[in-house]
C-alpha positions, -999 to +999 in steps of 0.1 A: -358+093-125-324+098-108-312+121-135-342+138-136-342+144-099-306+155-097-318+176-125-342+195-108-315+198-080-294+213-099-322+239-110-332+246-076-296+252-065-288+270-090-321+296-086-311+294-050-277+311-057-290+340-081-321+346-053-290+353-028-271+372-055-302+391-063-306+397-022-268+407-013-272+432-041-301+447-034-286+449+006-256+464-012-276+488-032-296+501+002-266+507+023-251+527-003-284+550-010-283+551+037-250+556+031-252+586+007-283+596+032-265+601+060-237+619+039-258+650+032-269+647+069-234+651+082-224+669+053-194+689+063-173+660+074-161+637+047-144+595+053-111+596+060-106+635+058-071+649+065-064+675+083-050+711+072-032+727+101-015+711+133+001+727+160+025+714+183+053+694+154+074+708+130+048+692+105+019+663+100+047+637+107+065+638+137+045+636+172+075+632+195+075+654+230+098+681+234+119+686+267+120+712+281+090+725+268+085+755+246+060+777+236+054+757+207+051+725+220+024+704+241+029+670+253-001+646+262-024+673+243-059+664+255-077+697+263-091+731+243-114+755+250-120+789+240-131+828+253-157+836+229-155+877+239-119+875+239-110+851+212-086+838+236-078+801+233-060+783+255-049+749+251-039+718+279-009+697+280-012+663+304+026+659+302+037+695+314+009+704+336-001+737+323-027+755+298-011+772+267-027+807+256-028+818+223-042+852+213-065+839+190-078+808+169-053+819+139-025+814+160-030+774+159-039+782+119-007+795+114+013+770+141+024+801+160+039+798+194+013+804+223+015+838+243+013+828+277+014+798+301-004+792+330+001+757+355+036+764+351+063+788+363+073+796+326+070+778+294+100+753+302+089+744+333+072+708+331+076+691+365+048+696+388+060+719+413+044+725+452+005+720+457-001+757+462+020+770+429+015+742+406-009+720+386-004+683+399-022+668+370-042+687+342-076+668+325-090+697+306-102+734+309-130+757+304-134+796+297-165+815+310-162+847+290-192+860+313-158+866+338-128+862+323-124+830+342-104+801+335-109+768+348-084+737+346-093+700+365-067+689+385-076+650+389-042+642+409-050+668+438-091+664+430-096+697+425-105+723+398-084+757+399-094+790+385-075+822+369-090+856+372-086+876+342-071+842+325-069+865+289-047+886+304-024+872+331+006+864+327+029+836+328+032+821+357+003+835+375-010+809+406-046+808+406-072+827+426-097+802+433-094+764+442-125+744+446-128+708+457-103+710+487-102+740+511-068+752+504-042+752+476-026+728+501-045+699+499-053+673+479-077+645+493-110+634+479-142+634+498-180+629+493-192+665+508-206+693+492-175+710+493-153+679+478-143+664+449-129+626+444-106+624+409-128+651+387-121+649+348-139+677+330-157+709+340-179+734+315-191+767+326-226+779+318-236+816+326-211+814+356-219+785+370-189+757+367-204+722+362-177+691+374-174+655+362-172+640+399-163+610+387-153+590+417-186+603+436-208+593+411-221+629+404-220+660+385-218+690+408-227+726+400-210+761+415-237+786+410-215+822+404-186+805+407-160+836+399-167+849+430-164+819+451-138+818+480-116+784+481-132+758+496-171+769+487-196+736+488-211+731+456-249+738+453-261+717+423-258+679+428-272+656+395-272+623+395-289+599+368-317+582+381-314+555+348-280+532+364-252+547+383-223+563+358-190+575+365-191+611+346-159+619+330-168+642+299-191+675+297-194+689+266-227+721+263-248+730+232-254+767+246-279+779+222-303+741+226-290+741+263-281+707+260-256+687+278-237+656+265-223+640+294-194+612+285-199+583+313-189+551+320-204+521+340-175+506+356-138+506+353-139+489+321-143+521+307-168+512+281-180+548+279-214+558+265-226+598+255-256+611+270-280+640+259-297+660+283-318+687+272-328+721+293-297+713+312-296+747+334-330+741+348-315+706+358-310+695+397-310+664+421-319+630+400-322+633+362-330+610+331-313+613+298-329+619+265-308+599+246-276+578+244-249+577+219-219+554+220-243+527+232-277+507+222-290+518+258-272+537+287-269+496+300-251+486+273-216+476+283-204+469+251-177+486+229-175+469+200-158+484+171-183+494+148-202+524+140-224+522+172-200+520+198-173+544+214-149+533+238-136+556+267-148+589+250-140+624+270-160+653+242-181+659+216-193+691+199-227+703+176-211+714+143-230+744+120-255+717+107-262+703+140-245+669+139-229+653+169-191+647+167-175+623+193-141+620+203-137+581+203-107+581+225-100+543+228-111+535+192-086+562+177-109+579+158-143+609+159-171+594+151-199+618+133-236+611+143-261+632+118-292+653+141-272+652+171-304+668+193-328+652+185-313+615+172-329+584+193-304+562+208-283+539+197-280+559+163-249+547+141-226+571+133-227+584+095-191+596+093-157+587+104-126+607+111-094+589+122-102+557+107-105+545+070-142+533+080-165+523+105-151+490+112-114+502+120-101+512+150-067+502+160-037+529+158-029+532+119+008+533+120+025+567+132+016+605+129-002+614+094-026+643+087-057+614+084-044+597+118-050+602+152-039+584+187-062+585+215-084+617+206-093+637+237-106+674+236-124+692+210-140+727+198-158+734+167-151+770+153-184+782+134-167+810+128-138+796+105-154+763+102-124+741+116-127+715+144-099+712+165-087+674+181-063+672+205-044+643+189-032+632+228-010+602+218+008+622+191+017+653+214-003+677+189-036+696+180-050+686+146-070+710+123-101+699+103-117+718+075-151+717+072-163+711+037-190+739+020-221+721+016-239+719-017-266+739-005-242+763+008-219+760-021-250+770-045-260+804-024-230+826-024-244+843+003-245+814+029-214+804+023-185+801+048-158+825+052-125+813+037-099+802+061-069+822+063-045+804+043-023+780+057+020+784+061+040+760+043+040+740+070+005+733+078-005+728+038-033+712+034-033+673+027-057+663-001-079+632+003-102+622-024-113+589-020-141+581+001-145+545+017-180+533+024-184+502+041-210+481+046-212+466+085-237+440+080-221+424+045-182+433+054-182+446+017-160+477+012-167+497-018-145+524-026-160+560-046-140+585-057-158+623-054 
């Protein structure tokens, strides 16, 4: 009887291990076909992908800062924005306290020097000079091609300064507008309409210059704001009505008019991305549509995982409408398929930064697959390239988009070629693709 009992022990332990082989398969098995799902949903990203130009180091390994600064340099690089009309694009530096122009988005293709500098006296100028001629600090920038205008956050002096004719001036030119303080002179924060308290990120829509008040709580709107004397009280005030947030990203989807505001709870700086649709319409108290970054715009956790971001700043709608995210504190962009209409807490289908979804400490030094504290970002449609300001390694990096296969099949819908690359940006190849699997901690590598 005792034999026979351990007997049909045995059995049952034994069935009980293939059931749970059979089970952790077929899990296996699904999270590769979501897997491959959400590939052809975010389809012009790829794992892992290097980058093919840089600008801002001799080449993909160096990152080290440059004093005095040149033309081709750009320390603390954590801003980029572009004039649409002009094809100006003009890129920030933290460390100098200026805004680099270049005359036009094959200029950072080909790693050539910027044209202009404004922030600064001239382009080896990096010390911020007097209130009223110099940046004090410098958190980003935006480019209304409606007017020409320029506008760069000044966090330090909690202001936002604006150039007049910003394609065309040169070096050196002191700003016509300031708005957050009533002079060029001063610098304190305030609650009042006509006051900022440390902004971080500003986006012009149709002339109107949305701020990331971030200590106030609030976004703040300047209707025509090009013509707008120093001093001039904002006239927009939104404020989510969901849990107070602490704005410090805007990043706008003109043609869906939608909004993704980067936000964070506390000073913990677990930072969530919200999506707010009809955006110009939008005044007073307001509710998001959805959250990424975050289970819930309560969620206070940032875990590193495919869910959750940690201190993000942008984001940007690529050509098939998914929803890149500059994970700043994570190291990494995290690539969330149906960006305008996903629910919240969506996990991300794509990594770029990071080997996989699970990674997200700094990988060693510069590489053309790495990246330190991501910041800024603009998707070119045009040439099919998203730009990252690699912040902690002092450079701009330069992702290819990859041809889809539906695009790749119709000659006709197929993206312009890029123009080809120096000798110094050549591309890096990357071939193998790492999926991984966050519930079983399996990693299963595919070569494509």
């Amino acid at each position: 009887v005792t034999e026979r009992f351990a007997s049909k022990k045995m059995t049952e332990v034994v069935l009980e291990r293939q059931t749970i082989s059979v089970v952790v398969t077929m899990l296996m098995m699904l999270l590769m076909v979501m897997r491959g799902n959400q590939r052809c949903d975010a389809q012009l990203w790829d794992w892992d992908m290097s980058a093919s130009y840089q600008f801002g180091q001799s080449d993909f390994t160096k990152s080290q800062t440059v004093d005095p600064p040149t033309s081709s340099s750009c320390g603390l690089t954590n801003g980029i924005c572009v004039n649409p009309v002009t094809g100006k694009v003009f890129l920030v530096c933290s460390m100098e306290y200026r805004a680099l122009r270049f005359t036009s988005e094959a200029s950072l293709i080909g790693n050539s020097p910027a044209e202009a500098v404004l922030g600064q006296a001239d382009f080896g100028t990096s010390e911020g000079g007097t209130i009223d001629t110099a940046l004090q600090s410098a958190f980003g920038c935006t480019a209304e091609p409606k007017t020409d205008y320029l506008w760069v956050v000044d966090p330090s002096a909690n202001r936002v300064v604006g150039w007049a004719n910003a394609s065309t001036a040169a070096s050196g030119t002191v700003w016509s507008v300031v708005l957050g303080q009533p002079s060029y002179t001063t610098a304190s924060p305030g609650a009042a309409a006509n006051k900022l308290a440390n902004p971080y990120a500003a986006w012009s829509v149709n002339d109107t210059l949305y701020v990331a008040d971030k200590n106030n709580q609030r976004i703040v709107g300047y209707v025509n704001a090009s013509r707008l004397t120093n001093g001039s009280a904002a006239s927009i005030v939104i404020k989510d009505t969901q849990v107070s947030q602490f704005p410090q990203g805007l990043s706008y989807h003109m043609a869906s008019d939608t909004m993704f505001v980067a936000s964070v709870l506390d000073v913990s700086y677990n930072t969530r991305m919200l999506r707010y649709s009809r955006w110009s319409t939008l005044n007073g108290t307001v509710t998001s549509s959805a959250v990424f970054g975050a289970t819930n715009v309560s969620d206070q956790t940032s875990d590193c995982n495919a869910k959750n971001t940690a201190n993000s700043f942008s984001a940007v709608i690529d050509s098939a409408g998914s929803l890149l995210i500059a994970d700043t504190d994570h190291n990494r962009v995290l690539v969330f398929a149906d960006g305008l209409t996903a629910p919240s807490g969506a996990l991300a289908a794509k990594v770029i930064g990071q080997a996989d979804g699970i990674s997200c400490s700094v990988r060693g030094g510069a590489l053309p697959n790495t990246m330190t504290s991501p910041w800024g970002m603009w998707y070119s449609a045009a040439s099919g390239v998203l730009w990252v300001c690699d912040d902690g390694h002092n450079r701009l990096l330069g992702f290819v988009a990859r041809v889809p296969p539906s695009a790749a099949s119709s000659p006709s819908a197929s993206r312009a070629p890029s123009p080809s690359p120096s000798a110094s940006q050549a591309p890096y190849v990357n071939q193998t693709i790492a999926y991984n699997s966050l519930v079983l901690g399996i990693s299963v590598q595919s070569s494509v």
